[in-house]
VEXROTOR-785185 format. One record per residue (C-alpha): x, y, z; chain; residue number from 0. Coordinates in steps of 0.02 Angstrom, whole numbers, m for minus. Example, Ala and Ser with C-alpha at 12.3 -4.5 7.8 and 13.67 -1.06 7.14 Angstrom:
2
SITE     east    north       up   chain     n
SITE      615     m225      390       A     0
SITE      684      m53      357       A     1
END
This chain:
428
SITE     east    north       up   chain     n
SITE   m10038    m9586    m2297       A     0
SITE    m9861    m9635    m2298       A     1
SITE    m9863    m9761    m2155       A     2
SITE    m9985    m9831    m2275       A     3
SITE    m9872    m9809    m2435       A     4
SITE    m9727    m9883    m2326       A     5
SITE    m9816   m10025    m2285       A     6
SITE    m9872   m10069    m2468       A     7
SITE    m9685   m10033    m2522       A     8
SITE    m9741    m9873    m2648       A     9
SITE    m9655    m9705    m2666       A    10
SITE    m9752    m9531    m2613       A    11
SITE    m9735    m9406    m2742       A    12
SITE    m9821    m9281    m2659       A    13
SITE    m9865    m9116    m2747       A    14
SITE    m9824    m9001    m2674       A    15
SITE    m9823    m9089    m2515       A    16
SITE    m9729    m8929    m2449       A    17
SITE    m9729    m8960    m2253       A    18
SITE    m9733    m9138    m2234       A    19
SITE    m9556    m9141    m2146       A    20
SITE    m9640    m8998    m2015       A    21
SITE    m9820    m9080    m1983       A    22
SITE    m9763    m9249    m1953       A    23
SITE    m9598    m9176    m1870       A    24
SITE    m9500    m9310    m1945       A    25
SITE    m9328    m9289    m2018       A    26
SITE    m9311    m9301    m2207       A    27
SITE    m9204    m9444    m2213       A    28
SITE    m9359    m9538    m2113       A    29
SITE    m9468    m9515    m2247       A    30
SITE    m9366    m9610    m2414       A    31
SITE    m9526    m9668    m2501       A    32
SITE    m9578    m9480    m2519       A    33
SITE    m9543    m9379    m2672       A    34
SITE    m9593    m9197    m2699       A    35
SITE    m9554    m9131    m2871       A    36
SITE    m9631    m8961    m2843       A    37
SITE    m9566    m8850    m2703       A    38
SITE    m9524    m8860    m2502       A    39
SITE    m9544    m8736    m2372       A    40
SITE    m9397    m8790    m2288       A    41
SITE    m9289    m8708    m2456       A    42
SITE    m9404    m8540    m2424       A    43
SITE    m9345    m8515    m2241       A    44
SITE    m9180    m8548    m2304       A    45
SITE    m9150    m8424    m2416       A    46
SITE    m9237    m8335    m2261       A    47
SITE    m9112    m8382    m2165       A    48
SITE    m8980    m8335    m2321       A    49
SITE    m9005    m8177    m2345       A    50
SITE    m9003    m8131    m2163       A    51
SITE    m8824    m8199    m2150       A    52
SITE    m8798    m8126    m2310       A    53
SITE    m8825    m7935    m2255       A    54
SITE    m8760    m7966    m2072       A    55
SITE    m8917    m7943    m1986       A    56
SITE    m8951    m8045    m1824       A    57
SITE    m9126    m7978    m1773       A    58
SITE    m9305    m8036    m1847       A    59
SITE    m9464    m7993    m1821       A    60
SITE    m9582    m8142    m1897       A    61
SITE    m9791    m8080    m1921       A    62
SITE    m9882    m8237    m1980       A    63
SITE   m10058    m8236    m1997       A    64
SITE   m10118    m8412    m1932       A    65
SITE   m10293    m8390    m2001       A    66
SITE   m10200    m8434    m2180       A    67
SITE   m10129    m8621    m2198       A    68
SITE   m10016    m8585    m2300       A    69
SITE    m9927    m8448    m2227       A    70
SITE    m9940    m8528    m2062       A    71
SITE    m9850    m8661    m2102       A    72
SITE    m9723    m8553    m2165       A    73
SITE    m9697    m8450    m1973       A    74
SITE    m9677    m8630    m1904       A    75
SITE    m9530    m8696    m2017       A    76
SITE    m9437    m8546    m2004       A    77
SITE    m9466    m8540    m1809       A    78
SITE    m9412    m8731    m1820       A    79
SITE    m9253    m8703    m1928       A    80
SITE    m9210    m8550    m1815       A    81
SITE    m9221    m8674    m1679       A    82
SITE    m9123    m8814    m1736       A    83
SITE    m8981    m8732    m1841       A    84
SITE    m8983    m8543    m1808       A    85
SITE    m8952    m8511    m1623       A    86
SITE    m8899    m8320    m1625       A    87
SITE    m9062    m8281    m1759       A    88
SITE    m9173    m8371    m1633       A    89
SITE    m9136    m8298    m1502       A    90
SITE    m9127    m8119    m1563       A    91
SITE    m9286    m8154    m1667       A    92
SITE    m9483    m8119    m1616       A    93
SITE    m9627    m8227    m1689       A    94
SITE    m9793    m8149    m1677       A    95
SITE    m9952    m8229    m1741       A    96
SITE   m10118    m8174    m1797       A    97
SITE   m10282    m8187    m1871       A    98
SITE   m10311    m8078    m2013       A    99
SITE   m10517    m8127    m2011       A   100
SITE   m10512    m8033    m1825       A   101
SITE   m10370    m7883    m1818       A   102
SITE   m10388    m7703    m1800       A   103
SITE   m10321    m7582    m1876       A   104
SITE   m10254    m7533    m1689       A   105
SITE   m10164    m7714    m1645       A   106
SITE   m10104    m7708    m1825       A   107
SITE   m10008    m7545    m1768       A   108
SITE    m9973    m7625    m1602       A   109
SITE    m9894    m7791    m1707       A   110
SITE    m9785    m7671    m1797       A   111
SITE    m9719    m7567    m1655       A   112
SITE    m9663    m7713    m1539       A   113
SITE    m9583    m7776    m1690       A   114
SITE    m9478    m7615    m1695       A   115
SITE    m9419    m7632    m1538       A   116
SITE    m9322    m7777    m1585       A   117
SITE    m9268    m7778    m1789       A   118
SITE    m9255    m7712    m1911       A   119
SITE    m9290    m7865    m2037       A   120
SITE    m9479    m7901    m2034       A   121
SITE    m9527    m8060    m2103       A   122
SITE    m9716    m8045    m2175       A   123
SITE    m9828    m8210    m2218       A   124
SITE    m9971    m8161    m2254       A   125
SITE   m10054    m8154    m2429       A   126
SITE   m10052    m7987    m2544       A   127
SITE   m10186    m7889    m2465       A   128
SITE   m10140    m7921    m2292       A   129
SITE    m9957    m7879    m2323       A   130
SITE   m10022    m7704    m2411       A   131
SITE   m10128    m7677    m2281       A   132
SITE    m9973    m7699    m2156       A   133
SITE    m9872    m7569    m2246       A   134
SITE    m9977    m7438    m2254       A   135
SITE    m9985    m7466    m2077       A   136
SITE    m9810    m7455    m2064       A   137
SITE    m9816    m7288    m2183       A   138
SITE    m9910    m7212    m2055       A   139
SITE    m9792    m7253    m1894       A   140
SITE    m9648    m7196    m2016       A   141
SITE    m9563    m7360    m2036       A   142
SITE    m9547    m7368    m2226       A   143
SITE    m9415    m7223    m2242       A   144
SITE    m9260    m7360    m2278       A   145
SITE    m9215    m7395    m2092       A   146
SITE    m9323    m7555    m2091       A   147
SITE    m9322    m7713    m2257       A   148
SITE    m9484    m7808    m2253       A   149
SITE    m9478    m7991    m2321       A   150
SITE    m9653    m8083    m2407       A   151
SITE    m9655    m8225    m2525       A   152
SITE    m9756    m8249    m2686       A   153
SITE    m9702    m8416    m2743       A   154
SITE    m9801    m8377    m2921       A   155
SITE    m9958    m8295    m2957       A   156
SITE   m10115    m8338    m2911       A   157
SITE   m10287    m8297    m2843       A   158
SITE   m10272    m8402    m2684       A   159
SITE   m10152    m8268    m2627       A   160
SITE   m10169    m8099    m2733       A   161
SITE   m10033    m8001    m2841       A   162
SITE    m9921    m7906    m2764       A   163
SITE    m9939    m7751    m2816       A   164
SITE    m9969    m7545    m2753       A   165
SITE   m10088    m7514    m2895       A   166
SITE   m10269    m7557    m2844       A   167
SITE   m10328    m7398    m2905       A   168
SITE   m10372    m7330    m2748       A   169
SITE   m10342    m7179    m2641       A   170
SITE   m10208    m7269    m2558       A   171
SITE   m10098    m7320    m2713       A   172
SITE    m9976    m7175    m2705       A   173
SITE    m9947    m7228    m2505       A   174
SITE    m9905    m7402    m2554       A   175
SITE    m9798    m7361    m2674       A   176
SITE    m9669    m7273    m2553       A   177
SITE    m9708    m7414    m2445       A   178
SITE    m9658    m7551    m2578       A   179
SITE    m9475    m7455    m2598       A   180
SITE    m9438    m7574    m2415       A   181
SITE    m9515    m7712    m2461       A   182
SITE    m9415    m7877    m2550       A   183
SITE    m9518    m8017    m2620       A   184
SITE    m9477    m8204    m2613       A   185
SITE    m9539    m8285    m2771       A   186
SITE    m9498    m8445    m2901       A   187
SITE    m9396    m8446    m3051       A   188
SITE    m9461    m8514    m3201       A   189
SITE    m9394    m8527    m3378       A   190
SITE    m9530    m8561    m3489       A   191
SITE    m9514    m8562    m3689       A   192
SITE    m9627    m8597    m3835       A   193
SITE    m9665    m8779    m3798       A   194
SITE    m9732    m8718    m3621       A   195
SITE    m9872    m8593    m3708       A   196
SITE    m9964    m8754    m3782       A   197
SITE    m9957    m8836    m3650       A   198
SITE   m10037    m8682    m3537       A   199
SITE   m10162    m8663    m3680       A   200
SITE   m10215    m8864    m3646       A   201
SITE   m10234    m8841    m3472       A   202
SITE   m10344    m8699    m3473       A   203
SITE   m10450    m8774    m3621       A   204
SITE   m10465    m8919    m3525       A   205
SITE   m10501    m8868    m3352       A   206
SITE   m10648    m8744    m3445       A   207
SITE   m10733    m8893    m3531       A   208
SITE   m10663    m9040    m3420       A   209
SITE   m10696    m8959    m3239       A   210
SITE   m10787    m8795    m3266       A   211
SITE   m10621    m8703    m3201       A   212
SITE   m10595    m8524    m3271       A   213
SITE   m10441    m8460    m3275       A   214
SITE   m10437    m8277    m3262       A   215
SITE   m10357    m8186    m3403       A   216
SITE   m10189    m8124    m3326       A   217
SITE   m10177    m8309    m3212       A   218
SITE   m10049    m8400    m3259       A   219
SITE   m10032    m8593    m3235       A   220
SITE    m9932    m8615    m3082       A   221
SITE    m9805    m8740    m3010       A   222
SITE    m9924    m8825    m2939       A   223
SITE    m9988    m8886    m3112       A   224
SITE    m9836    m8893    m3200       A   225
SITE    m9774    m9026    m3060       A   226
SITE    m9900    m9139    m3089       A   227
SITE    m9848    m9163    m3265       A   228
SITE    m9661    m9164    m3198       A   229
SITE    m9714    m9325    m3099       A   230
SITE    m9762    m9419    m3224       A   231
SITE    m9620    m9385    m3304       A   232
SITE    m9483    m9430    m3172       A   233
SITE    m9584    m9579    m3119       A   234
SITE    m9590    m9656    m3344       A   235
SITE    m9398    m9612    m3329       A   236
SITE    m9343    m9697    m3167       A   237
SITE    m9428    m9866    m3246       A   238
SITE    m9365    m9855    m3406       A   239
SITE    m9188    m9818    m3316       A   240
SITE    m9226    m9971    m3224       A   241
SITE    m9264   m10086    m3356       A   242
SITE    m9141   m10012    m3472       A   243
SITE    m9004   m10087    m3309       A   244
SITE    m9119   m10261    m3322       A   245
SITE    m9228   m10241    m3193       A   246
SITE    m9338   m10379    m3154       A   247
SITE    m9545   m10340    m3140       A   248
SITE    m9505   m10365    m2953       A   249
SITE    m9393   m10202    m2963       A   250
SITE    m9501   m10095    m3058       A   251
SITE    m9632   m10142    m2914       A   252
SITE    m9511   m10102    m2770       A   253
SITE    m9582    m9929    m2733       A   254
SITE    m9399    m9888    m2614       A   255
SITE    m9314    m9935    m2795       A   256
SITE    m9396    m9827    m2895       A   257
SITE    m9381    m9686    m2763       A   258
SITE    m9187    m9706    m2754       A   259
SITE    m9193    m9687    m2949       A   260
SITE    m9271    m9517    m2936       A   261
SITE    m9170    m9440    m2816       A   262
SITE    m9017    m9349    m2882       A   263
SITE    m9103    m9352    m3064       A   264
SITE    m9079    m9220    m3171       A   265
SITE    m9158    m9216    m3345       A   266
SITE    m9246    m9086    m3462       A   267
SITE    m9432    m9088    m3440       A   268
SITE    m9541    m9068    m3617       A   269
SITE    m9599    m8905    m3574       A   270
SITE    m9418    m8820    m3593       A   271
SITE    m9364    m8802    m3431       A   272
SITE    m9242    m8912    m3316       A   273
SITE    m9309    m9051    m3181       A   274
SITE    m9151    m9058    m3057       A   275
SITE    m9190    m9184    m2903       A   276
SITE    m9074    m9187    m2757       A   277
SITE    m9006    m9310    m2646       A   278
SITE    m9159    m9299    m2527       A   279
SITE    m9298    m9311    m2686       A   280
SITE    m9331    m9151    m2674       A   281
SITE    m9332    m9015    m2820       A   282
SITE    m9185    m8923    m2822       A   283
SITE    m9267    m8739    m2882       A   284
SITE    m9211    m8573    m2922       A   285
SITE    m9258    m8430    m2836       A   286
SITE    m9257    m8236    m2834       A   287
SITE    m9273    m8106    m2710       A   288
SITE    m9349    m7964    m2797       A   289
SITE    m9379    m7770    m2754       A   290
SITE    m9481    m7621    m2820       A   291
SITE    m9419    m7555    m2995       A   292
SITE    m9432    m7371    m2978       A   293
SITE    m9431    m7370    m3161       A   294
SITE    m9568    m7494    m3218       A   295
SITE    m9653    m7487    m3038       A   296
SITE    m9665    m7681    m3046       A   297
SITE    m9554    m7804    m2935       A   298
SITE    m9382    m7871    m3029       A   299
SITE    m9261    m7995    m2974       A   300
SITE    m9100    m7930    m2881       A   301
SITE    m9031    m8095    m2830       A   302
SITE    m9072    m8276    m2907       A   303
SITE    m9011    m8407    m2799       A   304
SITE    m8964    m8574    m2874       A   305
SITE    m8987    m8730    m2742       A   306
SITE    m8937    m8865    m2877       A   307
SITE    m8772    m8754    m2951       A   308
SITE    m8767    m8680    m2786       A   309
SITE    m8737    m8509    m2879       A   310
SITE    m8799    m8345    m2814       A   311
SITE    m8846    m8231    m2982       A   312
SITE    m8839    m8041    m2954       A   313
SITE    m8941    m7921    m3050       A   314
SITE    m8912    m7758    m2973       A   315
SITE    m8880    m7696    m2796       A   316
SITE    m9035    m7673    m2680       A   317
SITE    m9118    m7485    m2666       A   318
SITE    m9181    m7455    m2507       A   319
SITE    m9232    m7249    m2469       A   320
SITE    m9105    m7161    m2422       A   321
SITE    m8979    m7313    m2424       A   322
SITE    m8839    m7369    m2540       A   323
SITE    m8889    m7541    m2527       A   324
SITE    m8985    m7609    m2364       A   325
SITE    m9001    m7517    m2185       A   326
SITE    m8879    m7588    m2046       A   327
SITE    m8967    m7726    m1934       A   328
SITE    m8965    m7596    m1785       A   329
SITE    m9000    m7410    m1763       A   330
SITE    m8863    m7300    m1705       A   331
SITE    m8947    m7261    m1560       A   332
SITE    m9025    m7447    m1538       A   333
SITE    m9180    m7511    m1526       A   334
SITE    m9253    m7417    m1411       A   335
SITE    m9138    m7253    m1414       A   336
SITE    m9056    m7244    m1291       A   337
SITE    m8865    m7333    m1339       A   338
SITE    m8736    m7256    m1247       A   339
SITE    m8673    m7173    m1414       A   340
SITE    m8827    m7061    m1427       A   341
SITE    m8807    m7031    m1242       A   342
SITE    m8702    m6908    m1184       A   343
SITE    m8719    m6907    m1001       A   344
SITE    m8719    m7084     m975       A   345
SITE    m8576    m7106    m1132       A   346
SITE    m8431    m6988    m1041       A   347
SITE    m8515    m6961     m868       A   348
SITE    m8563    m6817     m742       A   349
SITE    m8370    m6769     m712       A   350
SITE    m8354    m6772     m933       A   351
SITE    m8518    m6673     m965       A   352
SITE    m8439    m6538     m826       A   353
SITE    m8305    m6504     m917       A   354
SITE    m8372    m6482    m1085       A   355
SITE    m8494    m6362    m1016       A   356
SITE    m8333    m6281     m936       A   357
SITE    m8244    m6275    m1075       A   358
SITE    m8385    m6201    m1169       A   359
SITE    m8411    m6044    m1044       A   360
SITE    m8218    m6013    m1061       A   361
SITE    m8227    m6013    m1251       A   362
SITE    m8391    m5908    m1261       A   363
SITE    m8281    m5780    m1112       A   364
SITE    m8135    m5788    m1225       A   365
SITE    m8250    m5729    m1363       A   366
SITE    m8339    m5594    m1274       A   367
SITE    m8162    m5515    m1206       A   368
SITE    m8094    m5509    m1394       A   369
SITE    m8254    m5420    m1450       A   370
SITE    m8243    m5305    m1304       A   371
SITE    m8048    m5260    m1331       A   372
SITE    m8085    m5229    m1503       A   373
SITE    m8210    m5109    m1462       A   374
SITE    m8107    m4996    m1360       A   375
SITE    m7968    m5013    m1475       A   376
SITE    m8080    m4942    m1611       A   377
SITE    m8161    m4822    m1474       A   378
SITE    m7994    m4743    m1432       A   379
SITE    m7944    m4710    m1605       A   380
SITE    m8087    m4591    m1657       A   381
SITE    m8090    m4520    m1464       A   382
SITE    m8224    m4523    m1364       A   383
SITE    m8326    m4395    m1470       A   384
SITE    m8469    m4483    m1566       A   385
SITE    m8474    m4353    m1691       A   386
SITE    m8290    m4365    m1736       A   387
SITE    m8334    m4363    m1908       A   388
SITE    m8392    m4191    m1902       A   389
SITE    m8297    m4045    m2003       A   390
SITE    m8260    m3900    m1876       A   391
SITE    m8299    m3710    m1944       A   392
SITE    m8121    m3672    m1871       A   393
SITE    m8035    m3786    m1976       A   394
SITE    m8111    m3723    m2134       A   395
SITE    m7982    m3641    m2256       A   396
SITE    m8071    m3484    m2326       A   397
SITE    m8004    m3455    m2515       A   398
SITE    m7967    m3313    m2619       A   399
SITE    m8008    m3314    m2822       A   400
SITE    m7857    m3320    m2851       A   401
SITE    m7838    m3489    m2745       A   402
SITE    m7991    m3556    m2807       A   403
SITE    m7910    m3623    m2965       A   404
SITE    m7755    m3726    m2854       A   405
SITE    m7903    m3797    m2710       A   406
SITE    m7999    m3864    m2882       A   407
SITE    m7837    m3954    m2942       A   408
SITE    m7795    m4031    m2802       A   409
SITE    m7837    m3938    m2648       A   410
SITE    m7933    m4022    m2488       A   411
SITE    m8074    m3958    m2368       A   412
SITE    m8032    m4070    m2251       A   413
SITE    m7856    m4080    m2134       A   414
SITE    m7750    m4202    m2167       A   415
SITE    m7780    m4292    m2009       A   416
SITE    m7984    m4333    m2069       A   417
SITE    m7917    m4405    m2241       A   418
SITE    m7809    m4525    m2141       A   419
SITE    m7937    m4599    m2046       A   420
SITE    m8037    m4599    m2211       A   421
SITE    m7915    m4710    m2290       A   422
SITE    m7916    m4822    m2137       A   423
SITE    m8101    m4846    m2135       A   424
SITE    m8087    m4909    m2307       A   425
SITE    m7958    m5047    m2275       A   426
SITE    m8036    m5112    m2127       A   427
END
């Protein structure tokens, strides 16, 4: 289509015409005639690629499922833009592909434990169910307990790839929702004000009567729709802007013209919301990295990242299970567990690990000599007679009446000597 557009001279505004730069493998600046007003993949894998330098981590594991277009075509941008501009992510990262229509519950396991061999960061495209299905996989091989983040993207709502959400009323919910506290969500950021509800209340009166299209009653009308109107727009604008400069008919008609007008536009659409183009005619979006909302139990926006203000907008701090903020990109103990700082013997060696378990057996000695000394110290101060603390007939002072009345005033039974030890007993 646009060899043919580029041969007629006419610009490509191409909604959402997402991948074009990846299927064709063309650079963008190879392709001026095109124009794509609604979103790219390429910005998706970037803010990928963002928040991994972000949060310092350098390992990625990447599950696509290549029996959905869509999300294919996401795996193979961000394997593309690993390639080209992120050498240390590539080659720390592991892409693993496969078909939702045909997997097990057994190779979904197997997916997710090869993956933890090598990150912590787990990139998931793959459409609502699949990616609940994954986690309570994950649940299961104890992976959602904050040492791992999981990464999906819902661009909007929308049937064609389900609502993210734990609640499906099943036996599972409760699972999911423990699993959702390590999962972040990629999504669009849309303003939308008054003018915007009349216009979604046109569209789905007019796709019920026009095209026998039923929009369900919690759908909203997506990007996808919202562009379409956008183009019309931008194109009316960039050939008034023309012949407001005096533009001949020829000009209005020179399709590479009126794509150069576009690009870098910025103008405020009718349905309340900003149209910012870049350099490249491309939309310039905002958008928002979201996690679970302990409170609400719905997804919320942490971070909102600006491409046209290049602005990154915090909301909060990221919650992760037993985290202040995000896990570290590797495990103490590494991947596999067995880093030389969990180690002992290999971390200080066979001639180290001797001497600690010498220096142990002295200490443990050194205990058992104190006890011992102590015992014969106490042993040779009541004698060797168990029943030291036994009152002897012998010693007995026999009274008179008349010394009855002094041994009840302050008079002892016992000698001296057995109140001393007494006393000592007490102290001790």
């Amino acid at each position: 289509m646009y060899t043919i557009a580029s041969y007629r001279n006419v610009p490509v505004i191409g909604v959402p015409a997402a991948n074009v730069v990846g299927s064709t493998r063309l650079l963008r600046s190879q392709l001026p005639l095109l124009i794509r007003p609604a979103y790219s993949f390429t910005d998706v894998c970037r803010l990928i690629i963002t928040f991994m330098n972000t949060f310092h981590f350098n390992h990625t594991a990447v599950l696509t499922d290549e029996s959905n277009p869509f999300y294919y075509e996401f795996g193979d941008i961000l394997e593309a833009q690993y390639r080209a501009d992120q050498e240390r992510l590539y080659n720390n990262a592991k892409f693993s592909y496969f078909r939702s229509e045909e997997i097990t519950a057994l190779r979904y396991r197997a997916i997710l434990h090869e993956a933890s061999l090598n990150a912590r960061v787990l990139v998931l495209f793959a459409n609502a169910s699949i990616v609940r299905t994954l986690m309570l996989h994950a649940k299961d091989l104890g992976m959602t307990n904050g040492e791992y983040v999981y990464i999906a993207v819902e661009l909007f709502r929308s049937n064609y790839w389900g609502e993210f959400t734990w609640r499906f009323d099943d036996r599972h919910d409760r699972d999911v929702q423990l699993a959702f506290r390590s999962l972040a969500i990629i999504a669009l950021y849309e303003r939308h004000e008054q003018f915007f509800a009349e216009f979604a209340k046109e569209v789905r009166q007019r796709s019920r009567t026009q095209y026998q299209y039923f929009y369900g009653a919690f759908e909203e009308i997506d990007p996808i729709v919202t562009s379409f109107y956008d183009s019309f727009i931008l194109y009316s604008t960039a050939v008034r802007k023309l012949v407001e400069k005096g533009g001949s008919p020829e000009n209005i008609t020179d399709g590479l013209q009126i794509a150069n007008q576009i690009k870098n536009m910025s103008l405020d659409s009718p349905l309340g919301y900003p149209i910012n183009m870049d350099l490249n005619g491309d939309r310039s979006r905002i958008y928002s990295i979201k996690d679970l909302d302990l409170e609400t139990g719905k997804f919320s926006d942490v971070l909102r990242i600006d491409y046209h203000e290049h602005q990154e907008i915090w909301f909060g701090s990221f919650k992760w299970p037993g985290h202040v903020g995000l896990p570290p990109d590797e495990p103490l103990c590494g991947f596999g567990g067995d880093a030389r700082a969990c180690n002992i013997s290999s971390a200080i060696g066979p001639a180290g690990l001797a001497g600690i378990i010498l220096g142990v057996l002295i200490v443990m000695l050194a205990i058992a000599g104190t006890l011992f000394s102590g015992f014969n110290a106490r042993k040779a101060m009541y004698g060797v007679d168990p029943y030291w603390w036994r009152v002897r007939t012998d010693e007995l002072q026999i009274l008179s009446k008349k010394g009855l009345h002094a041994a009840r005033s302050g008079g002892s039974l016992v000698c001296p000597r057995h109140v001393s030890q007494s006393r000592f007993l007490r102290n001790a």
